[in-house]
C-alpha positions as CSV (number, residue, x, y, z in Angstrom):
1,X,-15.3,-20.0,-8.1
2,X,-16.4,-22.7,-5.4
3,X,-13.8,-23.8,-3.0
4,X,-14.0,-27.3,-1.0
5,X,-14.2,-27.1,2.1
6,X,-10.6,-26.4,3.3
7,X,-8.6,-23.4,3.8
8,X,-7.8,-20.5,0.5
9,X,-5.0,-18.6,0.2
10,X,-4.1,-16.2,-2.2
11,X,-4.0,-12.6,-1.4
12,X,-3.4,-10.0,-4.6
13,X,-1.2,-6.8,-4.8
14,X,-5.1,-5.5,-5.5
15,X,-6.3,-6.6,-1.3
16,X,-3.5,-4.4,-0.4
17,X,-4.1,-1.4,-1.8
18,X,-7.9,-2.0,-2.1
19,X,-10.5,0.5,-2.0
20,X,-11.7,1.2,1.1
21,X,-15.4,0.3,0.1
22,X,-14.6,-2.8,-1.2
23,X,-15.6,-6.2,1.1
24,X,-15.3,-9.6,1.6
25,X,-18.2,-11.6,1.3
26,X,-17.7,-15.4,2.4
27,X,-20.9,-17.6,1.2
28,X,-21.1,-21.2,2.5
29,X,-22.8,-24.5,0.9
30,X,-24.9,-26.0,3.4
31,X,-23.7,-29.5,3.6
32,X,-26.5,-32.1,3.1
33,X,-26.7,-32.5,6.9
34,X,-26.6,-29.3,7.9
35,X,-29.9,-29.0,9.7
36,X,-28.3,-31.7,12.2
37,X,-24.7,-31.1,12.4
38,X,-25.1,-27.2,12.5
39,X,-26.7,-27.4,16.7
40,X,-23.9,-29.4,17.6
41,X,-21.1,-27.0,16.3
42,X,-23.1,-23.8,16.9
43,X,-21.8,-22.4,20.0
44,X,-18.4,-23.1,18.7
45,X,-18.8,-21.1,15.8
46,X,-20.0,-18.2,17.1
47,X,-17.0,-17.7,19.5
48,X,-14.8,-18.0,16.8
49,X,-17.1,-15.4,14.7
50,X,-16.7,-13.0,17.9
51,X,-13.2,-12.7,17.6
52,X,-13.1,-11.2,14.2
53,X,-16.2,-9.0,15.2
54,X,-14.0,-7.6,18.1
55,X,-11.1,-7.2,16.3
56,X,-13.3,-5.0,13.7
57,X,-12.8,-7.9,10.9
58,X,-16.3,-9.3,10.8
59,X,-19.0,-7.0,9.9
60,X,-21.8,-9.2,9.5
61,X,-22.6,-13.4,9.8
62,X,-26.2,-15.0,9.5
63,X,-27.7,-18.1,7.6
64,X,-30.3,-17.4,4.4
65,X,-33.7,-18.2,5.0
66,X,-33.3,-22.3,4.1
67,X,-30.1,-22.7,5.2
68,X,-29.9,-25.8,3.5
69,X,-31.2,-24.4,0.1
70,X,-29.3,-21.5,0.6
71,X,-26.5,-21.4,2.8
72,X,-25.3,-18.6,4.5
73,X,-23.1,-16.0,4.2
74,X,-20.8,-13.2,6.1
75,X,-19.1,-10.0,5.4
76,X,-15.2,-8.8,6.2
77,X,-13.5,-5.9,6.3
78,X,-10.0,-7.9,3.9
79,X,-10.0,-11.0,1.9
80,X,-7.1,-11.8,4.8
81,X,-9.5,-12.3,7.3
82,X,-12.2,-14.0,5.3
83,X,-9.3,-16.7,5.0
84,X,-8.5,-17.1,8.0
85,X,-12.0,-17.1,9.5
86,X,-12.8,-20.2,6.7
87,X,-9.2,-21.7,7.9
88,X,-10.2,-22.3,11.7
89,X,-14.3,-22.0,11.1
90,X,-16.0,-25.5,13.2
91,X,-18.5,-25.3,10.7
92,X,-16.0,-26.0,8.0
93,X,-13.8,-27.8,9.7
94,X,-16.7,-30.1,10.8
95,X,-18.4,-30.9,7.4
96,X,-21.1,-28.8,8.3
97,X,-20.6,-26.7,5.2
98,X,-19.7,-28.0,2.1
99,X,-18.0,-25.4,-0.1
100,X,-17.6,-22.1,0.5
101,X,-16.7,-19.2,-1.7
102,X,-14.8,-15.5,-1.0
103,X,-16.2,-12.6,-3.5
104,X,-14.9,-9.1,-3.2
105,X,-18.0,-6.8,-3.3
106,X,-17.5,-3.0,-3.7
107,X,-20.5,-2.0,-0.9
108,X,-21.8,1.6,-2.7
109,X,-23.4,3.1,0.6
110,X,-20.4,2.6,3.0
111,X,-16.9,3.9,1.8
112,X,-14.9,2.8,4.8
């Protein structure tokens, strides 16, 4: 399920008690300007990003090839923190992506 472009909520009894494999992939929709808007909110959004990556949250971040065919995507540790990276994100906040979406992903090769 797509979300707009606004802050999700919704934690299960399952994200606390998860397995410790599983993962949070967040995947953005490129809005239609993205190739523009992205620069200007870039710097910005990787501070934010470094946070969670200190604090052991955010594993991995990176656009797709065509970012604006594609989109990008980024991996965390809970469903808690893929929230509230999405909730203060200047790329979401600034209409640089359009939708995004949060899939739990059971990663076979890592069981952390």
């Amino acid at each position: 399920m797509l979300v707009a472009a606004s802050p999700a909520s919704g934690l299960t009894a399952a994200d606390a008690t998860a397995d410790p494999a599983m993962k949070y992939v967040l995947l953005y929709e490129s809005a239609d300007d993205v190739l523009t808007t992205a620069p200007l909110h870039f710097e910005a959004h990787v501070a934010w990003a470094r946070q969670f990556a200190e604090r052991g949250e955010l594993l991995q971040l990176g656009a797709f090839e065509d970012p604006q065919a594609h989109g990008s995507m980024a991996v965390f540790t809970t469903r808690e923190a893929a929230e509230a990276f999405t909730a203060g994100d200047p790329f979401v906040r600034n209409g640089v992506v359009r939708r995004y979406e949060i899939r739990g992903w059971d990663e076979a090769l890592d069981p952390r």
